[in-house]
C-alpha positions in Angstrom: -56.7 10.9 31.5 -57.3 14.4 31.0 -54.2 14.8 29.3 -54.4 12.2 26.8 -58.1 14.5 26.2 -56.1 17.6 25.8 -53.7 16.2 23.3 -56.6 14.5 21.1 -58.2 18.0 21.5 -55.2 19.5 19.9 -56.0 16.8 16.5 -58.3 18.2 14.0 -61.6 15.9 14.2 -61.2 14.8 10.3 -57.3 13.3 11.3 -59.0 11.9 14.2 -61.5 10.4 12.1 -59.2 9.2 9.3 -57.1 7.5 11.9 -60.3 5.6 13.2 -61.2 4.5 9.9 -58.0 3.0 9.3 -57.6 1.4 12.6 -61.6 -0.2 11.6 -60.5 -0.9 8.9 -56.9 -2.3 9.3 -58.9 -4.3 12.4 -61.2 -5.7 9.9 -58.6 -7.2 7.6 -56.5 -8.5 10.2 -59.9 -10.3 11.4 -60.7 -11.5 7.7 -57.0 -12.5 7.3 -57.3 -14.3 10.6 -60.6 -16.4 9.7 -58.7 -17.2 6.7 -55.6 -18.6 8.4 -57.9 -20.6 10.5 -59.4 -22.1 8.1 -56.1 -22.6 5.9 -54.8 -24.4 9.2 -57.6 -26.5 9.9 -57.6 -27.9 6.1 -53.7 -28.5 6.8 -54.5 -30.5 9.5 -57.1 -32.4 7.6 -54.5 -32.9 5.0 -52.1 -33.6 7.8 -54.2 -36.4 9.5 -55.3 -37.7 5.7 -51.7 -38.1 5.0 -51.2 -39.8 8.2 -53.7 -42.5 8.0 -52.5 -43.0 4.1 -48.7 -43.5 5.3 -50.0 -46.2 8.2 -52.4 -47.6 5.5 -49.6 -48.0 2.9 -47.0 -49.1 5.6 -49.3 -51.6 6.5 -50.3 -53.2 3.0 -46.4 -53.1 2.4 -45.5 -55.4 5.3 -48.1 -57.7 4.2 -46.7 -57.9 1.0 -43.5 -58.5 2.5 -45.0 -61.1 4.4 -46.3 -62.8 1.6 -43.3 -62.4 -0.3 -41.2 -63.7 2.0 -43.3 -67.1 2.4 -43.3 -67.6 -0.6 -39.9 -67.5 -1.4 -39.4 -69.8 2.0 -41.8 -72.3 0.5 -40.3 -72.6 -2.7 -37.0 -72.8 -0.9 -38.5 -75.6 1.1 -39.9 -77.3 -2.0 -36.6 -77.0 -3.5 -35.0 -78.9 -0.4 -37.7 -81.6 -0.8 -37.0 -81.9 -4.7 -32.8 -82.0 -4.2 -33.3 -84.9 -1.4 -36.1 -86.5 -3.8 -33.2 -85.9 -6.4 -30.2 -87.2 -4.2 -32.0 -90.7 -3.8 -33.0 -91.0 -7.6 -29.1 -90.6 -8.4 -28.0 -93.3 -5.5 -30.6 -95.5 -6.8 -29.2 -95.1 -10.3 -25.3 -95.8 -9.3 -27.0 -98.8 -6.7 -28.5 -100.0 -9.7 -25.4 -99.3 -12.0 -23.3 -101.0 -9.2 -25.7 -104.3 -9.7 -25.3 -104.5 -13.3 -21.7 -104.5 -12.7 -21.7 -107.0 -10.3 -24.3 -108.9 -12.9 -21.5 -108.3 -15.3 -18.5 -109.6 -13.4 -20.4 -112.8 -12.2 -21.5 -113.3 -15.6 -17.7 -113.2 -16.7 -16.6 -115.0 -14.0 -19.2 -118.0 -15.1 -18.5 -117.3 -18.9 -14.4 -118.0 -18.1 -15.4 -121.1 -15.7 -17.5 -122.9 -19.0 -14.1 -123.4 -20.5 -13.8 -121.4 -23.2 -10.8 -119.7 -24.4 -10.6 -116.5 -21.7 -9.5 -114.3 -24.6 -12.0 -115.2 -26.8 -15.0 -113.1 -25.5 -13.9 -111.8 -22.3 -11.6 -109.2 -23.8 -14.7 -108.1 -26.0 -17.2 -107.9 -22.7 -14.5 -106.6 -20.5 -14.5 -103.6 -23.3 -18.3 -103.7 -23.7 -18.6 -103.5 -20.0 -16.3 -100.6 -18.9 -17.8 -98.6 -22.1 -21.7 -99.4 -20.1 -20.3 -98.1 -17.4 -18.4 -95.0 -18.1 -21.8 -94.0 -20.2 -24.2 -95.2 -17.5 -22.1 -92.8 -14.8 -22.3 -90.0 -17.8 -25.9 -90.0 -17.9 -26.4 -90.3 -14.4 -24.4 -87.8 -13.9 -26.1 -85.6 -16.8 -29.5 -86.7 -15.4 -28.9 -85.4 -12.1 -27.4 -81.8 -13.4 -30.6 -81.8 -15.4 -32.8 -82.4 -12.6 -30.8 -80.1 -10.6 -31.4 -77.6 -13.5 -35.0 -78.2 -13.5 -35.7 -77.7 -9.3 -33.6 -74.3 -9.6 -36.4 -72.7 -12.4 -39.2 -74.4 -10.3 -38.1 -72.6 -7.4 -37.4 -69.6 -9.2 -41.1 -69.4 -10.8 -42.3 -70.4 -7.4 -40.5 -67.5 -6.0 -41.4 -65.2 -8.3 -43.7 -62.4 -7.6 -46.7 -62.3 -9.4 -48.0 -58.7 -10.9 
């Protein structure tokens, strides 16, 4: 100890007192700096934690979106099922009922040929009539169902939809 007294006794006092000042002073700016960083760091964390509960918020509100989404589009799917069964047994009843006019048709023949008249007097005529019924009647059922078909597929669409 009494050499480290010796050698600052060998320092002129102003040095001495220079060097103090600076070491005060350099002391006090590191201690300013520091108050700073602490308060720098805890608004980061702040920010940090903000952030956090924003990214769980949003995450949240997007799976429930997704939920929503998604049941709607399986609804509308399942409404679309519904409609192509629905659709199914409208054309079936259409061809049973276009299979009973035929049958009408070929009894009434049958009956018109029995009465005696000529066979080729009117039979060739409603043998022509009938198969030209018939070919149109499968037409339009057939147009009717590609219509309907037509119809369920924007239904489900706009039910699917997302609204804004």
């Amino acid at each position: 100890m009494s050499a480290i007294l010796a050698f600052l006794n060998l320092i002129p006092r102003w040095v001495l007192a220079l060097a103090i000042a600076a070491l005060v002073i350099t002391g006090g700016r590191l201690l300013w700096q520091n108050k700073g960083l602490v308060a720098d760091l805890a608004t980061a964390n702040t920010n940090v934690a903000n952030y956090k509960t924003a990214i769980a918020e949003a995450n949240t509100k997007a799976a429930q979106e997704s939920a929503t989404l998604t049941k709607k589009v399986l609804d509308a799917q399942n409404d679309a099922k519904k409609r192509e069964i629905a659709l199914r047994a409208d054309v079936q009843s259409a061809r049973n009922a276009l299979d009973g006019l035929r049958h009408a048709a070929d009894l009434s023949r049958a009956a018109y040929r029995l009465t005696g008249v000529p066979a080729n007097a009117g039979a060739d005529a409603a043998d022509a009539a009938l198969v030209l019924l018939s070919r149109c009647a499968e037409r339009y059922t057939d147009l009717a169902a590609k219509a309907d078909a037509h119809v369920s597929d924007i239904k489900t669409l706009t039910q699917a939809w997302p609204n804004p």
